[in-house]
C-alpha positions in Angstrom: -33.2 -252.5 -32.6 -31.1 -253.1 -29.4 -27.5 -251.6 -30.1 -25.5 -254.5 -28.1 -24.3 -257.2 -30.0 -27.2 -260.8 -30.0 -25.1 -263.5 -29.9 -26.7 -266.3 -31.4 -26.8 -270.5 -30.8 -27.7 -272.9 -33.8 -28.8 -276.5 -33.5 -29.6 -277.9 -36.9 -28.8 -281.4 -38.1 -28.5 -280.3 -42.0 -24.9 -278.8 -42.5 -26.5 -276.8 -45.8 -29.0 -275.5 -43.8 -26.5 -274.4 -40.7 -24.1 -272.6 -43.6 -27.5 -270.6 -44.7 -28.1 -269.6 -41.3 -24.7 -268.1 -40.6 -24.5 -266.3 -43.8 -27.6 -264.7 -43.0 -26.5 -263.8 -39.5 -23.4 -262.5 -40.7 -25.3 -260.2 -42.5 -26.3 -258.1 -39.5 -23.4 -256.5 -37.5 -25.5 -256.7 -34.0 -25.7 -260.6 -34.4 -23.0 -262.8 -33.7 -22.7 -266.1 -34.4 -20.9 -268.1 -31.3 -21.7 -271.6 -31.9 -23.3 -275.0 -33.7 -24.2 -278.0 -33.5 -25.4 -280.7 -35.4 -28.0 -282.5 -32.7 -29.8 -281.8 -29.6 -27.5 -283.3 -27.3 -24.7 -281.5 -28.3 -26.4 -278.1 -28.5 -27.7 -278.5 -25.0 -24.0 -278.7 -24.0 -23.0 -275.6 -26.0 -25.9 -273.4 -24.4 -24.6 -274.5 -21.0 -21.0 -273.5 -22.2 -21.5 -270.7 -23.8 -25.0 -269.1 -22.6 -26.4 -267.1 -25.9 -28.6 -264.1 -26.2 -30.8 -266.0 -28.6 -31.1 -269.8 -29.9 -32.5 -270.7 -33.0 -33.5 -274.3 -33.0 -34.7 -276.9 -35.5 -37.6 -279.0 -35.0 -36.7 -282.7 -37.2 -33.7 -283.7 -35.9 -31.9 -286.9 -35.8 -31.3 -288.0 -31.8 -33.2 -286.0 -29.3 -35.9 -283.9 -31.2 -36.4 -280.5 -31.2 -39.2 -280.8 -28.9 -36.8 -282.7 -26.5 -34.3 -280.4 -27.0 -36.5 -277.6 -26.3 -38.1 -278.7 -23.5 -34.5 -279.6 -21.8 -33.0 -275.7 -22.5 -36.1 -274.7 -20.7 -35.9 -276.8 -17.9 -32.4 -275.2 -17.1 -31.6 -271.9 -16.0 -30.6 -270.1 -19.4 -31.8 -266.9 -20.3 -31.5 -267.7 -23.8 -34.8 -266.8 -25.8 -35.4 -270.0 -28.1 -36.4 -269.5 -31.6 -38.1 -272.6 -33.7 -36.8 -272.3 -37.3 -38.2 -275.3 -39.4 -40.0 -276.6 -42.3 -42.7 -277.5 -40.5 -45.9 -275.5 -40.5 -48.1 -277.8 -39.2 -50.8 -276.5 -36.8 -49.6 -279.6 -34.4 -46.0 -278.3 -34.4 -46.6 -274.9 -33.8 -48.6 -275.4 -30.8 -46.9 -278.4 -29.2 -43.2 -275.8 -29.4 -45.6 -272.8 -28.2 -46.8 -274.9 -25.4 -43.2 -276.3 -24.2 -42.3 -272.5 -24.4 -40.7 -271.3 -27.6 -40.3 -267.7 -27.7 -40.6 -267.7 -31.5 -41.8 -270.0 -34.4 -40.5 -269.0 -37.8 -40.5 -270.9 -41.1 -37.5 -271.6 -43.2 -38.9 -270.1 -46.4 -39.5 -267.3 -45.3 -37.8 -264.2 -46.9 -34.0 -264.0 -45.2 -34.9 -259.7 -44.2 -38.4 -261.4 -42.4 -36.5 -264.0 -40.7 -33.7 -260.9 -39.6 -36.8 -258.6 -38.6 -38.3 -261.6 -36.4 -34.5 -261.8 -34.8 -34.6 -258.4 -34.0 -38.0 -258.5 -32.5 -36.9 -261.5 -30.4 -33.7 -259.5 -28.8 -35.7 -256.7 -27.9 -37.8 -259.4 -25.7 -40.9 -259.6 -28.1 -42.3 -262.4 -29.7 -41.5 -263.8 -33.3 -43.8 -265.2 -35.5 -43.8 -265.7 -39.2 -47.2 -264.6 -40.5 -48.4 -268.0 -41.6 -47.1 -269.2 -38.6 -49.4 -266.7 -36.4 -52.1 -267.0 -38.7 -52.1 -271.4 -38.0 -52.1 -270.4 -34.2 -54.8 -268.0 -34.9 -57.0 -270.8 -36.8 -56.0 -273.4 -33.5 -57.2 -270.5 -31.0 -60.6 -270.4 -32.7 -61.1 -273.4 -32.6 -60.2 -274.1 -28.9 -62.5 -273.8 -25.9 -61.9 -270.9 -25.1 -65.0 -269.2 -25.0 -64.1 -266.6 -21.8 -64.3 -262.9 -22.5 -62.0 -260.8 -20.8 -64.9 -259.7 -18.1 -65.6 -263.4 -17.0 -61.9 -264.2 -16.7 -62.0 -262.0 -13.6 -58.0 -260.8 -13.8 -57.1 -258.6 -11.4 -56.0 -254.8 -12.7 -52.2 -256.3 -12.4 -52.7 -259.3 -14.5 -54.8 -257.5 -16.9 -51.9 -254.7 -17.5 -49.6 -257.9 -17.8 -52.1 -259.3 -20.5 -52.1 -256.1 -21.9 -47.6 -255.9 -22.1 -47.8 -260.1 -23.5 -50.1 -258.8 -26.4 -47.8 -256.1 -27.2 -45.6 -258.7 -27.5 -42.8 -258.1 -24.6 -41.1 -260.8 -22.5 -41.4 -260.9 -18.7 -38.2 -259.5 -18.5 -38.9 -256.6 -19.9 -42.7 -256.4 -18.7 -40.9 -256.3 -14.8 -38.7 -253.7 -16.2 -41.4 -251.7 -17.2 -43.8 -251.9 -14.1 -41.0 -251.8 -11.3 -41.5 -255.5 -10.3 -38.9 -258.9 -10.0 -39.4 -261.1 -13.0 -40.4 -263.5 -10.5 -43.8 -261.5 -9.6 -44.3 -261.5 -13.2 -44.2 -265.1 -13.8 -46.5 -265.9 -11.0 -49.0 -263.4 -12.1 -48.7 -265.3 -16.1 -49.3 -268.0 -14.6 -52.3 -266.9 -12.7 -53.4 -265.0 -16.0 -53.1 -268.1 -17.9 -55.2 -270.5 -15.6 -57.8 -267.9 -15.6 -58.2 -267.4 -19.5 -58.1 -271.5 -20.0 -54.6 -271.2 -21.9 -51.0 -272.7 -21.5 -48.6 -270.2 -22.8 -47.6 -267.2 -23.2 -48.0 -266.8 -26.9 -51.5 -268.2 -26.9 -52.2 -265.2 -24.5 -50.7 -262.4 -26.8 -52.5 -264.1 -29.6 -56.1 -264.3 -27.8 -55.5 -260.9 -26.4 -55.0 -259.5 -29.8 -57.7 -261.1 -31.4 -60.2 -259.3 -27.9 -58.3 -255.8 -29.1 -56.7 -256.2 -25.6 -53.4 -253.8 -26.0 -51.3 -251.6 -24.0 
């Protein structure tokens, strides 16, 4: 767990929901709450303002959805990592926020110390998944055609040691930091990664690497 203090974003549209949320991050002394909002719109204006370690982001929102909203904070140059917390479950959901490049996908039923464990995970640059959550993406994976093994994929050593740092769970920040290299080099060789393996993000990646036993 990083010792520097996570400040944290939350767009929600349900003020009972938001009040949960902040009681549970005041909880934890190394999160810090240092904004709200009730839509997308105006939570897009606070991440500009006030630039946040981490956003946490609901997906059924009056106004611009949280797929909108979501794909508009990653179109702009934030380094926030953008967590999904929702109700929804649904295999469509999951994959459609993966896709537009949510760095997490949690439920809101799950247990308040899983949620604060996935938080955690995401500050240190990981991935955060709640277990059904990775379990659905799992199930959507299998189904996919993705029928490639690792040897016909033809990655060069590089993107393979890249594949190897996603299914470990670590954020192309952190995987530059570990192999000497700009976070730029990184993201071209994802991208390269991804095209090769037939997959869109990320996520899928770590997941199908995990599933292959691929890990660093």
């Amino acid at each position: 767990m990083p010792d520097e203090i996570q400040t944290i974003l939350v767009i929600d549209d349900h003020p009972l929901m938001r009040k949960g949320i902040l009681q549970l991050i005041a909880m934890e002394s190394t999160l810090r709450l240092v904004g709200e909002a009730g839509d997308g719109r105006r939570g897009l204006e606070l991440a500009q303002q006030l630039r946040p370690d981490l956003i946490l982001l609901d997906l059924n929102m009056q106004g611009l959805s949280g797929l909108d909203t979501l794909k508009a904070l990653k179109a702009t140059d934030l380094d926030a990592r953008v967590i999904i917390l929702t109700v929804s479950d649904s295999e469509e959901d999951v994959v459609a926020a993966l896709r537009f490049g949510a760095d997490g996908y949690l439920l809101k039923d799950m247990e308040p110390e899983d949620v604060l464990r996935c938080l955690h995970a995401a500050a240190q640059g990981r991935i955060a998944l709640g277990e059904r959550v990775a379990a659905t993406l799992a199930d959507a994976l299998r189904r996919d055609s993705q029928p490639k093994s690792l040897d016909s994929a033809r990655l060069t050593e590089r993107e393979r040691e890249i594949l190897e740092l996603i299914a470990t769970g670590y954020s192309n920040k952190v995987i530059a930091r570990k192999l000497k290299i700009t976070e730029g080099t990184v993201k071209v060789h994802v991208k390269h990664l991804l095209h090769k393996l037939d997959l869109t993000s990320r996520v899928e990646a770590a997941v199908w690497a995990v599933k292959r036993g691929v890990r660093s």
